[in-house]
Residue, then its C-alpha position, 0 to 999 in steps of 0.5 A: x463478486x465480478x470475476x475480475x475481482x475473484x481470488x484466482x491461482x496464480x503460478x506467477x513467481x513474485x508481484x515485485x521483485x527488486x534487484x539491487x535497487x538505489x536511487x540517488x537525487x541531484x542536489x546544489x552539491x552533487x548528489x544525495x543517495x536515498x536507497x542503496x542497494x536493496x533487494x526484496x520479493x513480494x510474492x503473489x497474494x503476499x501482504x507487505x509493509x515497508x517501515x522505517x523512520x521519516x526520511x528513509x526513502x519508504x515513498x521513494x521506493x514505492x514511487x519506483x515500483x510503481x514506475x512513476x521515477x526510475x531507478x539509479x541502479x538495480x532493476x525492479x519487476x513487478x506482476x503486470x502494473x501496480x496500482x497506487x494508493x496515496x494518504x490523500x484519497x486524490x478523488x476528483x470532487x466535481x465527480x461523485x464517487x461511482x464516476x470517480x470508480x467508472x474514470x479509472x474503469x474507462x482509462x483501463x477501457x471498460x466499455x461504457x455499458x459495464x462501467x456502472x455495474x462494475x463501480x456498483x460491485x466495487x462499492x459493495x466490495x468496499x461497504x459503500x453500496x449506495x454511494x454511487x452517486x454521492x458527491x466527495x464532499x458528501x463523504x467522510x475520511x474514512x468513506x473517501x479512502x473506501x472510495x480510493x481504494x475501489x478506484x484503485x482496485x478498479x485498475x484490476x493490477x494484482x499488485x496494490x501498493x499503498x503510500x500511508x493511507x490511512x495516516x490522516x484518520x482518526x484512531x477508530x476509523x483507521x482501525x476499522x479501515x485495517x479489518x475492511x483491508x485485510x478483508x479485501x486482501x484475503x477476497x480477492x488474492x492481491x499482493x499488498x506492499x504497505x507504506x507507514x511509519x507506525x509500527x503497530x499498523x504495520x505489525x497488525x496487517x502484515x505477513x511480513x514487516x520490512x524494515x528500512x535504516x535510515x538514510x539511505x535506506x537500506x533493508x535492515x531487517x525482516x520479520x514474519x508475522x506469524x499471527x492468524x487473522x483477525x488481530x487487533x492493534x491491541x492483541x499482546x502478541x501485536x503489541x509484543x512484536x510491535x515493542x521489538x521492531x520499535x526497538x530496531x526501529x530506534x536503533x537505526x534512528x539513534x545510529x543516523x543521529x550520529x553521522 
């Protein structure tokens, strides 16, 4: 594998690191606070997932740290700039997948000789070898999302977030995505913070499940995952702690009802 790719030490203190973070939206009657006053660490080569119910500002947060809106208040810092992994795998389907992979290879400024080979290596990297000149609608789900995810690693960041990607997948692709992420993750050093509503997918992949109440969301609690991998999304300690979140999970929900 590239050099770029390689796990490398790294002394850096964290991949993110969120301050006392609130965002707030303009609205007819003033205004609406989504977050409020969150403070989380994503340490290097740390996996992530930010969970919590629809609505509770998950995307929000992962939107500011990615920098593309800017917080109310609090200050957000992340190792060099993230890349960003939506549900929509975004490919440019006038595009085949390698030239998909070599656009965000020359808007990082790769020369034009490297661009393939290094494409290529992503491909092998994400099991698509061969697929380089395969056009999107050739593609299916789960091949497209391989594919955004070569893209994203493409932009070389140390930190990949990831908004719900494989929230549009079938049951079986999904669960093969998890073990070919996990993978990855374990390749190539990356600090991942992980965006889903599904308690079990955020139990299966994480060292740490980050639970957000609902509006305005606020870090209403944590949880080690302290589970070696491999695991399935069946394995009883996944399903154990799973059944525990959910019920926290349903808690805060009933709370928000409430008000």
């Amino acid at each position: 594998m590239a050099t770029t790719l390689a796990k490398a030490a790294r002394s850096v203190e964290y991949a993110a690191r969120l301050e006392h973070v609130s965002k707030s939206f303009a609205t007819p009657g003033g205004s609406q606070l989504v977050l409020d006053d969150i403070s989380l660490d994503v340490a290097p080569g740390e996996f992530v997932t930010l969970l919590g119910a629809s609505g509770c500002g998950k995307s929000t947060l992962l939107n500011l740290v990615a920098g593309l809106d800017e917080p109310t208040a609090g200050t957000i810092r992340t190792d060099g700039r993230p890349a960003l992994m939506f549900q929509d795998h975004a490919l440019f389907p006038w595009l085949t997948a390698g030239k998909n992979i070599e656009l965000a290879l020359r808007l990082r400024g790769v020369p034009r000789a490297e661009r393939r080979g290094k494409a290529e290596e992503l491909l092998e990297l994400v099991r698509l070898g061969g697929a380089h000149g395969k056009r999107v609608h050739e593609l299916s789900g789960g091949m497209r999302q391989r594919v955004a995810m070569a893209r994203a690693l493409a932009q070389e960041s140390r930190l990949l977030l990831m908004d719900e990607p494989f929230a549009a997948l079938d049951a079986i692709t999904r669960d093969v995505l998890h073990d070919e992420l996990t993978r990855i993750w374990q390749e190539t050093g990356l600090s991942v913070l992980f965006v889903t509503h599904n308690v079990r997918e955020a139990v299966r992949l994480a060292q740490r499940v980050v639970l957000l109440s609902s509006r305005p969301g606020r870090v209403a609690r944590e949880w080690e995952v302290g589970l070696p991998q491999p695991r399935r999304i069946e394995d009883a300690p996944v399903a154990e702690l799973s059944l525990e979140i959910t019920e926290v999970l349903r808690g805060e929900i009933r709370r928000h009802g409430q008000h």
